[in-house]
N, C-alpha and C positions, 0 to 999 in steps of 0.2 A: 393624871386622871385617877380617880378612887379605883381601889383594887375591885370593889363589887361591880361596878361598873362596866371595867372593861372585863371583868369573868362575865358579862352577861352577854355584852359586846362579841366575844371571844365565842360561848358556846351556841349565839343565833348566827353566827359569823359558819361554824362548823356545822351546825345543822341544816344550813341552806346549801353548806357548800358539799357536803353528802345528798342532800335533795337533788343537785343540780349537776352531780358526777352519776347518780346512781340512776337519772332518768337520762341523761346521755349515753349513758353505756347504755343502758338499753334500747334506746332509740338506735344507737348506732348498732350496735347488736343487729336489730331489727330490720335497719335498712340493708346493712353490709349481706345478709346471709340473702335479703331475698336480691340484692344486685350481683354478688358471685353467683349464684345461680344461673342467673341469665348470662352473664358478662362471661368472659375466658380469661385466662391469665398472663396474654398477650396484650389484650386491653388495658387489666393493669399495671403491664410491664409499661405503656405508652405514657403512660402518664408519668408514672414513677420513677422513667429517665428523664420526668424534667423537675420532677420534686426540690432538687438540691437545687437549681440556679432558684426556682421561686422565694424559695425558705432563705437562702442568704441573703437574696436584694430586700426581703421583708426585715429581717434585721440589722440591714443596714439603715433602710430609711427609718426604723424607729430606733437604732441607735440608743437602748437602754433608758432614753427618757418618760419609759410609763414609771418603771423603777426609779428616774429619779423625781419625776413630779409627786411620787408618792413617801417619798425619805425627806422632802424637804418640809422643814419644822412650820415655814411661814412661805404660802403662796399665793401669787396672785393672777388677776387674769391674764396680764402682761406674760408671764410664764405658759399660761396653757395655750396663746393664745402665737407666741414663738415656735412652741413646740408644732403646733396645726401646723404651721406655711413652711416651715424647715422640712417636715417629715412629707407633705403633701409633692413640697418641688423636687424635695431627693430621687420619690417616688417615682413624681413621673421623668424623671430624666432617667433613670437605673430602667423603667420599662420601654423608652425610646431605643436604648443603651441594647437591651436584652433583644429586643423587637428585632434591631437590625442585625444583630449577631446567630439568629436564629436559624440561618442557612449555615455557619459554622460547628451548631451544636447536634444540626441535621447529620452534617459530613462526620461528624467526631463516631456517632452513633449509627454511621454508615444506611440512615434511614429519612428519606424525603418529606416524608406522612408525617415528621416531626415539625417543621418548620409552619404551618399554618395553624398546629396545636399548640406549638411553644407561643405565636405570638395571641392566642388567644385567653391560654391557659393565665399567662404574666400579669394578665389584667388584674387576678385575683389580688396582687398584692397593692396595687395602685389600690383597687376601694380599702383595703385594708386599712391605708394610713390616712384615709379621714375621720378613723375614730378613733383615733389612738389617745387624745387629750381626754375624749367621753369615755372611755373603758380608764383612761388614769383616772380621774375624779371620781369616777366609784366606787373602784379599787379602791384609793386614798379616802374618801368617806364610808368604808365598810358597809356598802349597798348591796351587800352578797346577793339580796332577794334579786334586786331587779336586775343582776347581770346574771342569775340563777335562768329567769323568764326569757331574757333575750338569750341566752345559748340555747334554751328548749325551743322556741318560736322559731328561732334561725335554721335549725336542726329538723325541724319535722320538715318546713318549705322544703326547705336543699334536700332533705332525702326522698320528701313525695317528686320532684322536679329529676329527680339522679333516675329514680327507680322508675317512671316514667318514660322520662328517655332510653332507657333500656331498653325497654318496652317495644319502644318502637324503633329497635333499630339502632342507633343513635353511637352504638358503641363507648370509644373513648372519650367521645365528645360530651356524652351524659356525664362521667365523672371529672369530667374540666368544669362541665355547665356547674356541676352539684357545689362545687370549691366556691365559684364566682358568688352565685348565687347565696353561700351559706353568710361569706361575709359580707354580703349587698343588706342581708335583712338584719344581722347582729349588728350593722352602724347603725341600721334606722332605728332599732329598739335604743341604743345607746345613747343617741340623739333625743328620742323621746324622753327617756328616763334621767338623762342627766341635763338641767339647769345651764349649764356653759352653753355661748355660743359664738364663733370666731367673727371677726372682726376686721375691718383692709385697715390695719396697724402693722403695717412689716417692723417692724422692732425684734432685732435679732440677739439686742442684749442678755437679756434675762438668762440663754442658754451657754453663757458663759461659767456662770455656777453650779451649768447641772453636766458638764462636759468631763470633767475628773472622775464623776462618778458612772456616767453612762458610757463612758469609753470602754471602762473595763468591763463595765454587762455587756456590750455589743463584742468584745473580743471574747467573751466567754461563750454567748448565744452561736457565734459563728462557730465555734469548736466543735460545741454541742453538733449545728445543721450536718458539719461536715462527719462527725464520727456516726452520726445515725444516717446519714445517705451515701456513705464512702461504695460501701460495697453493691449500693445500686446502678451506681459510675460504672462497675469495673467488672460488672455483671451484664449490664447495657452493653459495653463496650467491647466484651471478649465474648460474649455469648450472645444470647437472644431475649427478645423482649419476655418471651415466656418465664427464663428463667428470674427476671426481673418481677414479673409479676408474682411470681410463687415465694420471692423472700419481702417482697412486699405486701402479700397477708399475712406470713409469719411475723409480720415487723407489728401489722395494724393490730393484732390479736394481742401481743405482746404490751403495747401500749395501750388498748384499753384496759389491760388488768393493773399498770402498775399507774397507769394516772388516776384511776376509780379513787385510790389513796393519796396520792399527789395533789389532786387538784383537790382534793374537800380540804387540804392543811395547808394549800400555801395559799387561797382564796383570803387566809385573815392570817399567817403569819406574818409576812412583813407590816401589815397596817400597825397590829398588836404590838411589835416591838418594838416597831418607831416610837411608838409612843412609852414605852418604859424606858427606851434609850440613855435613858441622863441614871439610870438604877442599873448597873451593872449588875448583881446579886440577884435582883427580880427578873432582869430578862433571862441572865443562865436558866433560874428555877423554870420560866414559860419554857424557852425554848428545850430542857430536858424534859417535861412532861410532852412535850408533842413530836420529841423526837423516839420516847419510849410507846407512845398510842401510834408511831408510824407504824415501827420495827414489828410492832404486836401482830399490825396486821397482811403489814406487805409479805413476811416468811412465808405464812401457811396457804396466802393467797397464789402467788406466783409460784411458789415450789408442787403446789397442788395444779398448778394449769401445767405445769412439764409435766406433770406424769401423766394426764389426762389426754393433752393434746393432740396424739391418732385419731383415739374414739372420737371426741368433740368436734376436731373437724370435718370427719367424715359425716358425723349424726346432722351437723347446722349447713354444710356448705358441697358438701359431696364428693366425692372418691377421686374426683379431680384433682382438689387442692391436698393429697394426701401427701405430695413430696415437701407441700407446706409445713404440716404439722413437726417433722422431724427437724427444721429448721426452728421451731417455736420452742422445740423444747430445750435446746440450746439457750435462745433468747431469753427464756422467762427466768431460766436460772439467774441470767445477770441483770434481768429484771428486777429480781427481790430487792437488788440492792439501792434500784437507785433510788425508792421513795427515802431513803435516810441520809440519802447526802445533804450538805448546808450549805447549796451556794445564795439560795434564797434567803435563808437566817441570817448568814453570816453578812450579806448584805445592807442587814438595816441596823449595823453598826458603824456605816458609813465605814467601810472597807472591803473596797468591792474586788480590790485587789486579790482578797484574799480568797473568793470564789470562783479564781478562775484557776486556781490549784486544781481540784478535782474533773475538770473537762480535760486542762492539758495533762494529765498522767492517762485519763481515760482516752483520749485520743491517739498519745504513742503506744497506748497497748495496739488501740484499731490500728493503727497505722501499721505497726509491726505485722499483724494477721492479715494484711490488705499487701505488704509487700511479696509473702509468702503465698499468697493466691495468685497474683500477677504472675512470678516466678514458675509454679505449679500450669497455667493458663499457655505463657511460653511454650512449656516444656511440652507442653501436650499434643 
């Protein structure tokens, strides 16, 4: 592809994908302060101890092949159309799977109220995996706009729907509802905007070629669920829901600041170096120019939300969520860093192997701090 080309490619690519981070974070902004308000941090601890089974069984049924339908040089419908029925049957066999185990994860967590939530909440990833071929094809055609409009569209529903149910009562169920819900509307817009549509062809070949490389994104993704909800387990489990909800805004506040940068660069990095891939020279030159416009902005951003984070949460969210804040500041510091990692760049070298470096060091750090809390929890 001519270098003008994809630099125009490249900067509507960055421009939507800032559009589409910076009106999400404020949506989410918007919704989160006026739902902590209402909601308690009990409510969020309920949910939050079941975060980590959703988030796995969702990477498992998609298994790294949005990442690889979107690396691979020449595809066809045969491929996205493999991907649909593999990730749809995984799906719904891992939420039959979760469904029924959902009185074990009640007893783990020493609380009843969990098992009618668990089998509710689990749904969310079953609609999850009917767009995962229409979110790859957009990706992979650099349609930033129109996955820009369905995360906005999806986002306003789920949170007038969240904040609603609040409203009336609804508790934990409203932010199970808000999950379902968000990704109920982000397939239909995906479905509208993207062209493909599956087919009763079970043909399971095609995902023979893209299994080398989606292996290693699903062992990377799982490292990730596990190091970012480790201490929600072990928090659920030796304490109480409260305290789970209170490092679960610290977590949520933390993450919209360093995805705000996140997601407007990895929306078009890997489409972008797929395609210079066969130019060794050229992709270094892209990928150091967007790993130095990361770094520029993640430092002042996240090291500016730790020193802040008392005041701010008290000012948006109220005197309640104040044992949050001191856990954010904590977080945001190692926050800064993670918009500069490359397990995504390094990816669209067709060496996915080598992305899963940085989760597993990141994760025997957690592990390590997660052994020493357990220990500390004992003693107590």
């Amino acid at each position: 592809m001519p270098e003008n080309s994809l630099k125009e490619k490249t900067a509507k690519g960055l421009l939507w994908g800032g559009i589409n981070n910076g009106a999400m974070q404020v949506l989410n902004l918007a919704f989160g302060i006026i739902t902590a308000r209402i909601l308690n941090d009990s409510d969020y601890g309920m949910v939050g101890m079941l975060s980590i089974f959703s988030l796995i069984a969702a990477s498992l049924q998609e298994s790294g092949f949005t990442a690889a339908l979107v690396n691979k040089k020449e595809i066809s419908h045969q491929d996205y159309n493999a991907v649909f029925w593999f990730c749809s049957g995984l799906s719904l066999t891992l939420y039959l799977i979760l469904a029924g185990c959902a009185p074990l994860i009640a007893d783990f967590y020493r609380n009843d109220e969990l098992i009618p939530l668990a089998r509710y909440s689990f749904i969310g990833f079953f609609i999850a995996s009917l767009g995962i071929p229409h979110s790859a094809y957009l990706f992979r055609n650099l349609m930033v706009k129109q996955k820009a409009l369905s995360s906005i569209i999806a986002l306003v529903v789920s949170g007038c729907t969240g904040v609603a149910m609040a409203l009336l009562g609804y508790s934990y169920w409203g932010i199970a509802t808000q999950s379902i819900v968000y990704v109920s509307v982000i397939n239909l817009c995906y479905l509208y905007f993207s062209p493909w549509r599956p087919t009763l062809q079970f043909d399971f070949r095609p995902l023979k070629s893209m299994v080398s490389f989606s292996s290693k994104l699903l062992l990377t993704n799982i490292f990730n669920h596990i190091n970012n909800n480790l201490f929600s387990i072990i928090l659920g489990r030796y304490y109480s829901e409260r305290e789970v909800g209170q490092f679960n805004q610290a977590n949520k506040w933390n993450l919209m600041g360093h995805s705000l940068i996140t997601g407007m660069v990895s929306s078009v990095a890997l489409p972008v170096l797929r395609q210079v891939a066969d130019d060794s020279e050229r992709q270094c030159r892209i990928f150091r120019k967007m790993l130095r416009f990361t770094a520029f902005i993640s430092f002042p951003v996240m090291l500016g939300l730790s020193l802040i984070a008392p005041e701010m949460i008290t000012l948006t969210i109220g005197s309640k969520w104040l044992p949050s804040a001191h856990i954010l500041q904590l977080l945001a510091i190692g926050g800064a860093f993670l918009p500069v990692t490359i397990p995504t760049c390094l990816s669209a070298k067709e060496s996915p192997t080598c992305s899963c470096g940085i989760p597993l060091h990141k994760e025997s750090a957690n592990s390590s701090s997660c052994i020493c809390f357990i220990l500390t929890a004992y003693s107590a």
